[in-house]
C-alpha positions in Angstrom: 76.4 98.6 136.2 75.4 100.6 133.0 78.6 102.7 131.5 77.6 106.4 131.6 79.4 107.6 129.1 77.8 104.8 126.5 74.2 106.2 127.1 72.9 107.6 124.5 69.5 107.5 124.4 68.7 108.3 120.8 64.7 108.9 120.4 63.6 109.1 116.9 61.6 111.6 117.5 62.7 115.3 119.1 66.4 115.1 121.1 68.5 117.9 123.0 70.6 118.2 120.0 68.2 119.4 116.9 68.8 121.9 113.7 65.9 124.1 112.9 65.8 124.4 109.0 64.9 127.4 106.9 61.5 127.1 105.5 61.0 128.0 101.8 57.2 128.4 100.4 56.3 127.5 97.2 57.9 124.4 94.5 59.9 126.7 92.5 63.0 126.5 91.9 65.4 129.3 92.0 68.7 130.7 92.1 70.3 134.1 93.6 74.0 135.3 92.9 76.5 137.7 95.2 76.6 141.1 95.0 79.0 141.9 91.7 77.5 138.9 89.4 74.6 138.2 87.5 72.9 134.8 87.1 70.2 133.2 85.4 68.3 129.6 85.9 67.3 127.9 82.8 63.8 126.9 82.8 63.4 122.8 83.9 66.3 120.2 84.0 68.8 119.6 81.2 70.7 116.7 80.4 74.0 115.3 82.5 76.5 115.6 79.9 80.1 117.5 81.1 81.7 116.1 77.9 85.9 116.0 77.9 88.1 118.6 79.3 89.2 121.3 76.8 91.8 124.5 76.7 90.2 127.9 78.1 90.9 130.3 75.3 91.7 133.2 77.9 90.0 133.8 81.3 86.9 131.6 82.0 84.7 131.3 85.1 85.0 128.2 86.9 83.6 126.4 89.6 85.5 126.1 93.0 84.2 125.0 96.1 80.5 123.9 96.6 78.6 124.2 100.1 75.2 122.5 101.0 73.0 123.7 103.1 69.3 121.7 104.4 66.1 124.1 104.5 62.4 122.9 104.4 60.3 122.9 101.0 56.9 123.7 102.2 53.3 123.4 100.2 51.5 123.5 103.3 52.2 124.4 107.0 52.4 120.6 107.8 53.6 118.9 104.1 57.1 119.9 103.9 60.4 118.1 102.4 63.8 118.2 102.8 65.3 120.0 100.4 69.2 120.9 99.7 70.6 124.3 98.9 73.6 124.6 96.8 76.2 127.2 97.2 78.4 127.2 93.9 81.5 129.6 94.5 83.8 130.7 90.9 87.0 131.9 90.5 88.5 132.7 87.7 90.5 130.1 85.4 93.6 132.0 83.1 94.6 135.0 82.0 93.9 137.6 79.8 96.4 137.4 76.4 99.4 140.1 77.1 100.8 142.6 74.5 104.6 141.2 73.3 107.4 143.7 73.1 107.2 147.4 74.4 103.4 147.4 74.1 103.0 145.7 77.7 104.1 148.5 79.1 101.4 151.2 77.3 98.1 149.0 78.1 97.2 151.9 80.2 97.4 154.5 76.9 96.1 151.5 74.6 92.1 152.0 74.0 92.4 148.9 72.1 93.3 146.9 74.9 90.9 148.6 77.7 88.2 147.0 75.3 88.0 143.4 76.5 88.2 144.7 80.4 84.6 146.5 79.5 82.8 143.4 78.4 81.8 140.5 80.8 83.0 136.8 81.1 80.1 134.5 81.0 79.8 130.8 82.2 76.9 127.9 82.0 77.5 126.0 85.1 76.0 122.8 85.5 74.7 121.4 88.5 74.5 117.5 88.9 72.1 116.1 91.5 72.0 111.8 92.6 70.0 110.9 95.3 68.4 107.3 94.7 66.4 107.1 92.4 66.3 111.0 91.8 68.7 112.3 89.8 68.4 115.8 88.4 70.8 118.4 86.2 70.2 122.3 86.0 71.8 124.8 84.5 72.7 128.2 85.7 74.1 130.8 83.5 76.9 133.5 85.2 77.9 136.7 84.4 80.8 138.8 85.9 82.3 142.5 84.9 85.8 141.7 83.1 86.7 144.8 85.0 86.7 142.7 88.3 88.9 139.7 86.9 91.6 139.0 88.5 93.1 135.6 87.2 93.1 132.8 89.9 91.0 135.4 92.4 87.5 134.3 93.7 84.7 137.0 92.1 81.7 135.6 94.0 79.2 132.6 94.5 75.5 131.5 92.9 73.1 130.1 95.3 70.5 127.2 93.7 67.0 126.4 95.6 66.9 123.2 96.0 66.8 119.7 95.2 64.2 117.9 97.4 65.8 114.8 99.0 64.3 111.8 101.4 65.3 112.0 104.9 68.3 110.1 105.8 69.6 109.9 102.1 72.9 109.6 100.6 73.3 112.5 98.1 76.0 113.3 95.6 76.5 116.4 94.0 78.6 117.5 91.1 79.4 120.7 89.2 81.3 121.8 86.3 80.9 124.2 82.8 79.7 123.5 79.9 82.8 123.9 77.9 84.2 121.8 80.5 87.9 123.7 81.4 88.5 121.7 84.4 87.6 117.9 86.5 84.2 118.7 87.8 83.6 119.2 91.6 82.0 116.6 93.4 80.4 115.9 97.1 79.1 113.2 98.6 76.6 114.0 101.8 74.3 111.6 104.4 71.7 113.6 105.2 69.9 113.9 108.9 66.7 111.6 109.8 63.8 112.8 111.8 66.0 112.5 115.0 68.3 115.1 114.2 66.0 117.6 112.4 63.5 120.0 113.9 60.9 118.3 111.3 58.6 115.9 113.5 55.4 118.4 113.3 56.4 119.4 109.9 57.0 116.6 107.8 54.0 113.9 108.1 56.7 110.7 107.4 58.3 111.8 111.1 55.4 111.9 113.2 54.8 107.6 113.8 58.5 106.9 114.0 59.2 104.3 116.6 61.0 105.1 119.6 65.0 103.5 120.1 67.5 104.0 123.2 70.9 102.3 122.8 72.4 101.4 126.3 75.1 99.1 127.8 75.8 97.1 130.6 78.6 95.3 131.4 79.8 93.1 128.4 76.1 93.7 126.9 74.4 96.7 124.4 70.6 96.6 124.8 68.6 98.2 122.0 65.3 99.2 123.6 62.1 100.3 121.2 59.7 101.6 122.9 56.5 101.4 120.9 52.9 100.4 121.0 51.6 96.2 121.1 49.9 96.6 117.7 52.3 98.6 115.8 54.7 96.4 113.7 58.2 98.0 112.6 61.3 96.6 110.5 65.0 96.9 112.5 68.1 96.1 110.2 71.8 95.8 111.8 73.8 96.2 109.2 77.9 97.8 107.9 77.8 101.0 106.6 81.1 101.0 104.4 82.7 104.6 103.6 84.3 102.2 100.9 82.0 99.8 98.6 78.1 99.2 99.5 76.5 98.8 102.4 76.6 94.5 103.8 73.7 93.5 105.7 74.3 91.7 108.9 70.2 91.2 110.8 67.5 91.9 109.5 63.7 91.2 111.5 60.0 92.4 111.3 59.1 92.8 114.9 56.3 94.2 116.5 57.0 96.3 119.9 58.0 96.8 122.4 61.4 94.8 121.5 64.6 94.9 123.7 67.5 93.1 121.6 70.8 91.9 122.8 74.5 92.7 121.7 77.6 90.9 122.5 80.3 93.6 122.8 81.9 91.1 120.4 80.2 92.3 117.7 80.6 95.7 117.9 82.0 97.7 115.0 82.3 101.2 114.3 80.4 100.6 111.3 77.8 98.8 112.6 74.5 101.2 112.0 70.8 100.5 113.2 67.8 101.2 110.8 64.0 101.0 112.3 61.3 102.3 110.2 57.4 101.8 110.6 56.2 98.6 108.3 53.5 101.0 106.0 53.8 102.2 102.7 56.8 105.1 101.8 58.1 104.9 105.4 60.6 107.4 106.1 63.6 104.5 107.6 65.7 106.0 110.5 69.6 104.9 110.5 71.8 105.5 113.7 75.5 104.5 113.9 75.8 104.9 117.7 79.4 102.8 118.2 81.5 105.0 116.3 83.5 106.5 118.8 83.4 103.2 121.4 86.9 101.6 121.7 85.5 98.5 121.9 84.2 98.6 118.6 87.5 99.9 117.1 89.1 96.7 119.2 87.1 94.4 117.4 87.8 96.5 114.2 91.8 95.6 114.7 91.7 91.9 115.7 88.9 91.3 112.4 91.5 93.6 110.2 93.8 90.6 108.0 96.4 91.4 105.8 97.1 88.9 103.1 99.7 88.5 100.1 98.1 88.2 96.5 100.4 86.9 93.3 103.2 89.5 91.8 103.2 92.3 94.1 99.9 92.8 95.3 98.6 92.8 98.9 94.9 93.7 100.8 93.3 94.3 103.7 90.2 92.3 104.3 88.2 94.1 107.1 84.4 94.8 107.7 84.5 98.6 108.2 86.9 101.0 106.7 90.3 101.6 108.4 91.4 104.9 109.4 95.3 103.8 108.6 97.9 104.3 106.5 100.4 101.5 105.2 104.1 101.9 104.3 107.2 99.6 103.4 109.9 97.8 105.9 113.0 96.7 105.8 113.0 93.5 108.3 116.9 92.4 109.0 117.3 88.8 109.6 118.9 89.3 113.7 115.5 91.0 114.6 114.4 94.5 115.9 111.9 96.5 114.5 111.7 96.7 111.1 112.6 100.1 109.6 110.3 102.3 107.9 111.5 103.6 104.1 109.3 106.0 104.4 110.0 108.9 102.7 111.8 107.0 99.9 108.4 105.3 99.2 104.7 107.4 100.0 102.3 106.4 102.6 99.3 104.4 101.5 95.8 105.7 102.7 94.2 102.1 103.8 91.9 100.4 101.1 90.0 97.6 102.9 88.5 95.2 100.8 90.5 95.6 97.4 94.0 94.9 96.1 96.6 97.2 96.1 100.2 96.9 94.4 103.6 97.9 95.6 105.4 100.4 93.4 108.5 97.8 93.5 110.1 96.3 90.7 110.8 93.2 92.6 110.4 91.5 95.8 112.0 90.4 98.8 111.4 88.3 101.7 112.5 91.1 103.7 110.2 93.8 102.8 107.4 94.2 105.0 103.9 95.9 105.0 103.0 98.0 108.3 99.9 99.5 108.9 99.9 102.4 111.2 96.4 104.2 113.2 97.1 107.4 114.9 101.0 106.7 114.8 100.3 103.5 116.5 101.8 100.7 114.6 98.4 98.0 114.1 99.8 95.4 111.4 103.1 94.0 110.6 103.3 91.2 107.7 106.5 90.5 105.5 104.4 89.4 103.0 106.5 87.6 100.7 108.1 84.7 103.2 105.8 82.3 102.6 107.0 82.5 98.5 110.3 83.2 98.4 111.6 81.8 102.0 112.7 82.7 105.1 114.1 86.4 105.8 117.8 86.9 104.3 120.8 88.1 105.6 121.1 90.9 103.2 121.6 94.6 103.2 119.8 97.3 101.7 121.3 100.3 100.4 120.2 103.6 99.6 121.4 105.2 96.7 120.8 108.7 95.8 121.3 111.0 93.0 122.7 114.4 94.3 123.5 117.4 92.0 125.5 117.3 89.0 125.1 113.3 88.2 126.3 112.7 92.0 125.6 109.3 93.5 125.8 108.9 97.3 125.2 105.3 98.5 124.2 104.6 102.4 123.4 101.0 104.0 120.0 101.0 106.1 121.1 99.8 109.2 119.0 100.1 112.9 121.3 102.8 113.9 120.4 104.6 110.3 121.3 105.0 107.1 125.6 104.7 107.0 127.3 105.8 103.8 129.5 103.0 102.6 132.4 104.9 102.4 132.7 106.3 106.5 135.1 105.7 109.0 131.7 104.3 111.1 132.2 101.2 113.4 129.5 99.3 111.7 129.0 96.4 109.5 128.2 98.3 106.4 131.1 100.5 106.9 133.8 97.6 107.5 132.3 96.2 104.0 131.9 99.4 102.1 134.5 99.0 99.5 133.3 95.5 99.0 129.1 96.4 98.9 130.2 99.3 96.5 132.0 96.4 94.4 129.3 94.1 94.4 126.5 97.0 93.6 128.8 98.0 90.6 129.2 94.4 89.1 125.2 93.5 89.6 125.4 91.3 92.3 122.7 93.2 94.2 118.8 92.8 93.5 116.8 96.2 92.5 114.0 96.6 94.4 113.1 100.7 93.8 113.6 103.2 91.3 113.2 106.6 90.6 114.6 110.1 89.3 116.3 110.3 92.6 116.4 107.7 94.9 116.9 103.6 94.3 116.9 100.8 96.7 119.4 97.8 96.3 119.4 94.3 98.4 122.9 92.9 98.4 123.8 89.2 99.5 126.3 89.3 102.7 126.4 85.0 102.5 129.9 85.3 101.2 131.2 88.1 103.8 129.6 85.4 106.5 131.5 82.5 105.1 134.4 84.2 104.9 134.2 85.2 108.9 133.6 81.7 109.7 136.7 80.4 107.7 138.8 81.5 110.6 136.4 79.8 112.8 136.9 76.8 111.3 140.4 77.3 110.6 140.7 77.4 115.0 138.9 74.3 114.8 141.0 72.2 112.6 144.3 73.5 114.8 142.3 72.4 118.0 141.4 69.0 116.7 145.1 68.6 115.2 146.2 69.5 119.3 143.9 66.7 120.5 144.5 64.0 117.9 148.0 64.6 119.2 147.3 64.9 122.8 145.7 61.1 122.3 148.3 59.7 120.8 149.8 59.8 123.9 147.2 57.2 125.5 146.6 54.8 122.5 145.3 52.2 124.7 142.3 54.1 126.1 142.1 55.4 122.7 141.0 52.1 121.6 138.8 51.1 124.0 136.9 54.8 123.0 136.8 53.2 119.8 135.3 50.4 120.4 132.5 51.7 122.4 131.6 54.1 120.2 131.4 51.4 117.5 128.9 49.6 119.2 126.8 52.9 120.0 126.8 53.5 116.4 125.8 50.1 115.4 122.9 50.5 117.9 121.9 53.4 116.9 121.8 52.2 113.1 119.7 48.9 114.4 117.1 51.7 116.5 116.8 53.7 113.4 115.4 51.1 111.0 114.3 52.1 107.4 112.9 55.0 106.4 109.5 55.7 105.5 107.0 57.5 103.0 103.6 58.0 104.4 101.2 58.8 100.8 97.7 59.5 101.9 94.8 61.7 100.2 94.5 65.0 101.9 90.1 65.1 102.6 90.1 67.6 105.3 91.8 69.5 108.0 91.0 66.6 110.5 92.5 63.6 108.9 95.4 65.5 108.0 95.9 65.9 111.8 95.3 62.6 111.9 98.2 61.6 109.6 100.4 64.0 111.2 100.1 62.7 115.0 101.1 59.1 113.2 104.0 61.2 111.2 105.0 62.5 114.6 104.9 59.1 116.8 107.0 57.2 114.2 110.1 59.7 114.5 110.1 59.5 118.3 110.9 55.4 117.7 112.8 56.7 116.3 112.1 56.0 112.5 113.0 58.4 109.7 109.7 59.7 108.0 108.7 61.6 105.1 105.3 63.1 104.6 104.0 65.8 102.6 102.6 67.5 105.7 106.0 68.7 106.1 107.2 69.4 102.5 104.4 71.9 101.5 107.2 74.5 100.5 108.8 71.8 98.3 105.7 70.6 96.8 104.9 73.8 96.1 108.1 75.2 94.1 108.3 71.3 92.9 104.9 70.1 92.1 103.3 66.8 93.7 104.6 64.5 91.2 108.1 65.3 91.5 108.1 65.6 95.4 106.9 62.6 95.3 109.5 60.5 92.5 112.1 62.1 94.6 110.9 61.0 97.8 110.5 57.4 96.6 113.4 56.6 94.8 115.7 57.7 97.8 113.3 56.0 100.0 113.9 52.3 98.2 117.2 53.4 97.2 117.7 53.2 101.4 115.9 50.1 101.1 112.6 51.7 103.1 109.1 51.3 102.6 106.5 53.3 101.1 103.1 53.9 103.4 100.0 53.7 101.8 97.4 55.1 104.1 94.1 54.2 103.1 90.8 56.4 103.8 87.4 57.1 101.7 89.2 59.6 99.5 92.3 57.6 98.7 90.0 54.3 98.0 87.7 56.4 95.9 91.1 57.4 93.6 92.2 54.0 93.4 89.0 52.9 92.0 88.8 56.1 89.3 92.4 55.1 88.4 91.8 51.5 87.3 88.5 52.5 85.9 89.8 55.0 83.6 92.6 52.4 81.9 95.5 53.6 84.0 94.6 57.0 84.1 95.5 58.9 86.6 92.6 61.2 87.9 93.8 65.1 88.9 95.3 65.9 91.9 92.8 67.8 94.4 95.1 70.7 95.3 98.8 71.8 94.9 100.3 69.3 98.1 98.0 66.7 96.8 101.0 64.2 96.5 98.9 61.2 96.9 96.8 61.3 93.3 99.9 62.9 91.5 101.6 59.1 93.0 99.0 57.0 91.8 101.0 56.8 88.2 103.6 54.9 89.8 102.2 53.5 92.6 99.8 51.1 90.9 102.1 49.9 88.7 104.2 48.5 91.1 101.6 46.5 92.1 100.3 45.5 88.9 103.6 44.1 88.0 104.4 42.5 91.3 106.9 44.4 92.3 104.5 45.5 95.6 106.1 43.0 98.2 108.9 44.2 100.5 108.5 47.8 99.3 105.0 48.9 100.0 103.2 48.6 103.6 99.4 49.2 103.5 97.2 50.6 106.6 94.1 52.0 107.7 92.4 53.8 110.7 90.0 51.9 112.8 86.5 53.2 112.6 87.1 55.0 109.7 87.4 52.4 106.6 86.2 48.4 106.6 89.0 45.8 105.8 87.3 44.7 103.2 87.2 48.6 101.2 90.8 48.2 100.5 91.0 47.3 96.7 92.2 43.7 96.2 94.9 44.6 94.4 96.5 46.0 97.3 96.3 43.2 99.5 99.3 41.3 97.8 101.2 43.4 100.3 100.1 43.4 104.2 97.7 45.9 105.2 97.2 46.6 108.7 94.3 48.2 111.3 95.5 51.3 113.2 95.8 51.1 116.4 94.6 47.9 116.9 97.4 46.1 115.1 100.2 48.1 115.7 102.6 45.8 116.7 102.6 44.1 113.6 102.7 47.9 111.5 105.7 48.4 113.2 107.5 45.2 112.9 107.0 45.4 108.8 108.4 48.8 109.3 111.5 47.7 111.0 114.7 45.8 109.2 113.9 42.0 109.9 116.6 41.5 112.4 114.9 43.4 114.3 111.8 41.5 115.6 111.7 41.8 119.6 108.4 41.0 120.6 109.3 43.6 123.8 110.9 46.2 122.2 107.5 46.2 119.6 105.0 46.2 122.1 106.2 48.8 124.0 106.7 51.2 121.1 103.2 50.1 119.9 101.7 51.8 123.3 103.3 54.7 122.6 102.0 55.2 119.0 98.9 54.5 120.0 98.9 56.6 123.2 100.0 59.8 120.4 97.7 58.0 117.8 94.1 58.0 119.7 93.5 61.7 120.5 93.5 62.5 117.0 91.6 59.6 115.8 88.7 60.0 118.7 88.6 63.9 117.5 88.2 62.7 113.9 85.1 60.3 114.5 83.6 62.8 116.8 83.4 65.5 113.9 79.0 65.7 113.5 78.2 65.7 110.2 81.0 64.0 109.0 80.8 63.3 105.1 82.1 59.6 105.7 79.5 58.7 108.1 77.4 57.6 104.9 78.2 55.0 102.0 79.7 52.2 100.9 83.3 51.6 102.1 83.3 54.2 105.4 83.2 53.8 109.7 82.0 50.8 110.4 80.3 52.4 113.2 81.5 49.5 115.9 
């Protein structure tokens, strides 16, 4: 059933809702001034120059406010054009040069001074005029008794007629004096198409304009044109951005009639239609009919991301322009909602599209960015986290500079901002002394700064150790009771013991050795891949160590020192290192021993795999391969014979299909339960397959093709 209110019915043509346009006869420009003033247009255009900004010597006419207005330029009853009228309204701009002394009080009885108040101030205003690919500058020159100054009061306004303009144009319009005493005036207008304009039988470009209604039906928006078989027409879908140029998102030549299909999905406020007839100098129509539909502003939201860029920058990546503000938070580590610093630090009108930087001196994992629509919270991100760690237990306090070179200092907590020095029940006020202590020595991080205001994070890790010392204090008495308490019953004291010997012996022969799983990161896929293996090997359990789960490691380490790391205390244990061949990781092999031992570049930061090649390789060209390294491969993905020979000294094994044996080189050698392995091999396998079915499904796949990839059986 069609939504009423959603009908809009927008003919290109005549509609109830149309503006009837002065008409002016003749090409000629000209311009006209208010009662009081005198003006003069210059004869033809002069160049755009307004020069630098200089001092007014004494009271100077200057531009204030401009006003447009649309009228029709007529040369014939039917050939007229849009045209813009210019209202230009002046003030004036400083103040006449006062008498010192006693003298200021006789102007009246001073004919010297009544002299200037006879003669007249004069101004050249300029006019600026853009309106692809016009562009057009005039000059107008004002005149205005100096008896009828009054500094800073408006004396009046000039009227220009009128720069012709296209139908549905974007115009800009700017106007200053030439001297220049002040930045110029500028305004940007879209003007109206043929449907909004009583124009049709007046200008000739309006009177073939195809026909469009915009409707909607259930989760569908039908646009319906509603023209002749044999006339053809261009339609355009594309985002009109307040902010940057316009992005194009369809574009078709159709001939009518044409009814085309929406999803509500893809409804933006933004999104604007454009139809024009396909002949020369067609007048092209625009609508933006999904402004005001909630769905569209939906959509809008859930497309809206806000990201982190490097030092203190941040963006919002969006396909329209956001009518939002963002602000600072303060996120405390035991939750709630994270509380606004706002007014210490000014709302942020919302830039989509371009970076933006914090007025911070440095960051912290607990500031957060919130971006608000109509007082309705839309965005949350604490933007550094991923950086610098999870949130902190710290506080943040608020100091301020108060009269005569006073400093008050308040903690931000959720029930406000407590000064440190209070007799409040809270946390900040049981610490104040301490906080103050700690601010004063330069313990605490500045974050803010200003004339008046400046925001300090201070570490509370040693106030929370010091609360758990008692804890622990209770516990040591408690354990001291109970070693006592079972001195009492020695006997059964042993026999815990002993079983608890045994447990832990069992649980040291289940464990096994640890392992290192290296692999080259290709895609998203096999790294799923690789973690469903990482995954099924701790549930053995077996300890495991994969870059997968170290990205914040690799990322303040680097890949080649994860990775020494994680392999000396892997044989140091006396575990194995994993090498898990693919395409990719073969490929690096091969570049390695073909560039004399040089390793090639690693492929991203958490590339630990060609950052270990240096010392991987090596060990195998020495010898030193057996008993530390384990190879393996994924069925369908890599022949036996692509693994390099030089990698063979150690065993190399087909996943799933020879699990058992994978698993028994990953065990100690004790340990070799034909039983124990096959049932552990089913329940790799059983976490192994969904991944690896999901991997060769993938169309398109880059490994279905050359030497060394699926074998395809």
């Amino acid at each position: 059933m069609p939504v009423p209110w959603f009908l809009l019915s927008l003919a290109l043509g005549r509609s109830p809702m149309v503006l009837s346009l002065e008409r002016l006869e003749g090409p000629q420009d000209t311009a006209r001034c208010s009662p009081g003033l005198s003006c003069h247009l210059w004869d033809g255009d002069v160049l755009c120059l307004p020069g630098s900004i200089v001092s007014a010597p004494g009271p100077v006419l200057v531009p204030t406010r401009l006003q447009t207005e649309l009228v029709l330029r007529c040369y014939q009853e039917t050939d007229c054009d849009l045209c813009v009228r210019v209202a230009i309204h002046l003030a004036v701009h400083g103040h006449w040069e006062e008498p010192k002394g006693e003298e200021k009080f006789q102007r009246a009885a001073d004919s010297e001074l009544e002299e200037p108040r006879n003669a007249f101030l004069q101004a050249q205003v300029v006019l600026s005029f853009q309106a692809y690919p016009t562009a057009r500058c005039v000059l107008l020159e004002v005149q205005v008794p100096a008896a009828l100054v009054q500094p800073g009061q408006s004396v009046g306004s000039v009227v220009f007629d009128c720069f012709e303009a296209a139908l549905g144009a974007e115009v800009r319009i700017w106007s200053y004096t030439q001297p220049r005493y002040q930045k110029e005036l500028n305004l940007t207008q879209h003007l109206p198409d043929c449907k909004g304009l009583e124009v049709r039988d007046s200008i000739q470009s309006c009177w073939a304009l195809p026909w469009l209604n915009v409707s909607a039906d259930g989760d569908d928006v039908h646009l319906v044109l509603d023209v002749s078989e044999e006339q053809r027409f261009g339609l355009s879908l594309y985002w009109n951005q307040v902010q940057g140029p316009t992005k194009p998102w369809w574009h078709r030549n159709l001939t009518g009639p044409q009814t085309i299909t929406l999803n509500h999905t893809d409804l933006f406020p933004c999104l604007c239609i454009q139809v024009w007839p396909l002949e020369p100098d067609s007048v092209r129509t625009s609508i933006c009919p999904f402004r005001e539909d909630p769905r569209a502003h939906r959509n809008l939201w859930h497309a809206a991301r806000l990201q982190l860029l490097p030092q203190r920058g941040w963006r919002i990546d969006a396909p329209c322009s956001l009518p939002a503000e963002a602000t600072l938070c303060w996120q405390a580590l035991g939750g709630g909602p994270c509380q606004s610093l706002v007014p210490l630090l000014p709302r942020v009108n919302v830039t989509i599209n371009k970076a933006l930087e914090l007025p911070l001196l440095n960051v912290h994992p607990n500031l957060c960015v919130q971006v608000s629509s109509w007082e309705k919270l839309q965005l949350q991100k604490c933007l550094w986290v991923d950086s610098l760690g999870p949130l902190k237990d710290d506080m943040l306090l608020v100091e301020t500079q108060g009269p005569h070179d006073n400093r008050s200092v308040c903690a931000l907590e959720p029930s406000g901002c407590t000064p440190l020095l209070s007799m409040a029940s809270t946390r900040a006020a049981r610490l104040g002394d301490q906080l103050l202590q700690d601010l004063q020595s330069g313990q605490c991080l500045l974050l803010w700064d200003d004339d008046l205001r400046a925001l300090w994070a201070c570490p509370m890790d040693k106030y929370v150790h010091q609360r758990w010392a008692l804890v622990w204090l209770a516990c040591l008495l408690f354990a001291a009771v109970l070693f006592l308490l079972l001195l009492f019953k020695k006997d059964r004291v042993k026999v815990w013991l002993r079983l608890l010997k045994e447990d832990i012996r069992a649980g040291a022969a289940a464990r096994s050795r640890a392992a290192l799983l290296l692999y080259s990161a290709e895609d998203s896929g096999f790294e799923r891949l690789v973690g469903a293996l990482a995954s099924a090997l701790c549930q053995l359990p077996l300890r495991v160590a994969v870059d997968l789960w170290s990205r914040l490691e690799l990322s303040t380490q680097g890949p080649l020192a994860w990775f020494h790391a994680q392999r000396r205390q892997t044989l140091q244990e006396g575990g194995v290192v994993v090498l898990l061949f693919s395409p990719g990781a073969v490929a690096l092999c091969q570049e390695w021993l073909q560039d004399g031992a040089r390793a090639p570049a690693p492929q991203g930061p958490h590339d630990a795999f060609a950052a270990s090649l240096s010392c991987v390789l090596p060990d195998f060209l020495q010898g030193r391969a057996p008993g530390r390294y384990v190879g393996a491969y994924f069925d369908g993905l890599l022949h036996s014979e692509a693994v390099p020979a030089l990698f063979r000294s150690v065993p190399v094994f087909s996943l799933p299909s020879q699990l058992p044996g994978f698993l028994g080189a990953l065990h100690e050698p004790g340990d070799t339960r034909p039983g124990l392995l096959g049932e552990r091999a089913r329940q790799v396998s059983q976490a192994l397959q969904p991944a690896l079915d999901q991997l060769l499904q993938v169309p398109g796949d880059p490994r279905d093709s050359g030497d060394g990839t699926r074998d395809g059986t």
